[in-house]
N, C-alpha and C positions, 0 to 999 in steps of 0.2 A: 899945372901940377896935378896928377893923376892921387887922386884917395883911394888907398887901399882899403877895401870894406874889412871890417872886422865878422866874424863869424859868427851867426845869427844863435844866440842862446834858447834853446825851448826850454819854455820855464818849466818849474820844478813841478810837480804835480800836489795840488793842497795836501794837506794830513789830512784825512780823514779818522781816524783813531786819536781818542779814543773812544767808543761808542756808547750812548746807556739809553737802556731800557727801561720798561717801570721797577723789571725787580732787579738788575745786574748795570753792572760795568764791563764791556769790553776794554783792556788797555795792553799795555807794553808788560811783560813778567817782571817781576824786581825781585832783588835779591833776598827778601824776607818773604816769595812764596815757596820757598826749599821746601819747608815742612809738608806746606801743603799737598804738592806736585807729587812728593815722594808717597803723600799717604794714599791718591788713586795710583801710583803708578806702581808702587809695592803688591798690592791686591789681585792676588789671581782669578778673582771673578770679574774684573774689571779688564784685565788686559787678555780674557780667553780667546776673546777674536781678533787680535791684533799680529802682529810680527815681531811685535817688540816686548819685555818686561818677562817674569816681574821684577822692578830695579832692584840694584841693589844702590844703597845712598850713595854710594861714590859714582854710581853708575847716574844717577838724577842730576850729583852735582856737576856733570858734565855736561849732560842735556841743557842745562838753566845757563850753564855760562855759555853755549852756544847761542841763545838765544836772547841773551843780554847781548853778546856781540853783535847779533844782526838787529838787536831793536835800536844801537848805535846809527843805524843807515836809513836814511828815505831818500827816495821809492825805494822799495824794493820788492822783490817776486815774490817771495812768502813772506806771510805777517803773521806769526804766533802770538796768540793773543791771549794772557789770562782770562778767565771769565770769573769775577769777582761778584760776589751775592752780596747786596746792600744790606740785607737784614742782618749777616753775618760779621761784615766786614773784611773775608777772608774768599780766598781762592779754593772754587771746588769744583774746576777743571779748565780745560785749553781746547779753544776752537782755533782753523787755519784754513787762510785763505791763499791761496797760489794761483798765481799764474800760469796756465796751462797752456795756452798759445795765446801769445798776446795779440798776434799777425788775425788769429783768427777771432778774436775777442770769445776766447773760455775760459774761465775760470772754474777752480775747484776748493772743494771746503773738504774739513773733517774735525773731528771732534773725538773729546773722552772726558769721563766726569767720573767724578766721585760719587761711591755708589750709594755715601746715603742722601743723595741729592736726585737720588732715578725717580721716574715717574710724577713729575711734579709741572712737568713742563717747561722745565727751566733750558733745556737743550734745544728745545724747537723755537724759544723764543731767543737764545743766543745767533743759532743758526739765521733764523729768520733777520735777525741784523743784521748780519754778518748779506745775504742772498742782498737785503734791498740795497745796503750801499755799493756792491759790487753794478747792482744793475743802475740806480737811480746817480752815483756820485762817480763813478770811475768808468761807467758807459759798457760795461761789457755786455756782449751777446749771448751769452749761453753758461750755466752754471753745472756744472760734474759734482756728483757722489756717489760713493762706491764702500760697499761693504760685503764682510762674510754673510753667506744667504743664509746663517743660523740666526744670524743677532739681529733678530728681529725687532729690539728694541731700536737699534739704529733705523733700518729702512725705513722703521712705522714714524720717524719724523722725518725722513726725507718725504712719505709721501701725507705728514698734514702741512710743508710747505706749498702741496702741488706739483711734486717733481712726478716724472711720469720713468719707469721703469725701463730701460731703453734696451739691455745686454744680460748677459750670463755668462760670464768667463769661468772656465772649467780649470780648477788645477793653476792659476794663475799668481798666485800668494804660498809660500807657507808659511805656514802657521806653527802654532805649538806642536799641532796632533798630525801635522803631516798637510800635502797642498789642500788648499781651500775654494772651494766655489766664490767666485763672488758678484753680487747684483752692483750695475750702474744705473743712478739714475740722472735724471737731467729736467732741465727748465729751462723756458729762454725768455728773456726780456720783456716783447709783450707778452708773453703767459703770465709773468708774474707781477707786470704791470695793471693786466688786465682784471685779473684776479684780487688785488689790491683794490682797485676803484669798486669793483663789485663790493669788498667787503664794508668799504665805506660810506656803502649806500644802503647798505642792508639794517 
């Protein structure tokens, strides 16, 4: 009697989310961070370099129920991720990780915050999560970020992760004010492997 083999399952890939820091939680959005979401995304200083905003709440409560639907799913190619403050208890913005070619192992991030949470460091230490598990848990090779060459506050934590500045796309976004410049920058694996044991040692 001949056995038909049954057809080899590749297992599911662990969860890795949801993530925490010493000051934050990365997780899945829920439906009680409406308020939150809506109060960076309403904010035209907050969304000047973007494509998108300023919401309006119907327009927010869209966003969220897309993103409750796909936090329904593992794996999957983008993960939107609340970024929840411990000391507050409350959501004061959204980092995202994609998958940019899997075939080629890149992934890409981005982010938005609420502006009374700038400058504190709370983004580069979200981001910096968000970089090590992409390279240390899910094996990828190469990490993407990209922003308007205005928003300075952006690039300047893409480059205290260490990402090294790679492009200048002209005219390639627009924006509020019309097309946009914008800088990529990039990291790879051991850079930021490497870079890691340095700081461990220091």
């Amino acid at each position: 009697m001949t056995t038909i083999d049954k057809p080899i399952r590749k297992p599911r890939p662990a969860r890795w989310l949801p993530l925490e820091t010493p000051r934050l939680i990365l997780r899945d959005p829920r439906e009680g961070d409406l308020d939150d979401i809506q109060a960076y995304a309403s904010d035209p200083e907050v969304v000047r370099y973007m494509n998108w905003g300023p919401n309006t709440h119907a327009v927010t409560r869209t966003v969220l129920d897309g993103w409750l639907k796909q936090a329904r799913r593992w794996p999957r190619r983008t993960v939107t991720m609340a970024v929840e403050l411990k000391a507050v208890d409350r959501l004061i913005g959204v980092i995202r990780f994609g998958l940019w070619d899997p075939a080629a192992g890149t992934g890409d991030f981005g982010y938005v915050f609420n502006r009374t949470y700038w400058n504190q460091g709370l983004c580069t230490e979200a981001a910096s999560a968000v970089v090590d598990t992409a390279f240390r848990r899910m094996g990828m090779r190469r990490m993407l970020a990209n922003c308007d060459v205005r928003n300075t506050g952006s690039w300047r934590v893409m480059e205290k992760l260490g990402m090294r500045r790679e492009a200048l796309f002209h005219h390639d976004v627009m924006a509020h004010d019309g097309w946009r410049n914008s800088y990529l920058y990039a990291i790879l694996a051991d850079e930021w492997l490497a870079g890691s044991s340095a700081n461990s040692l220091s």
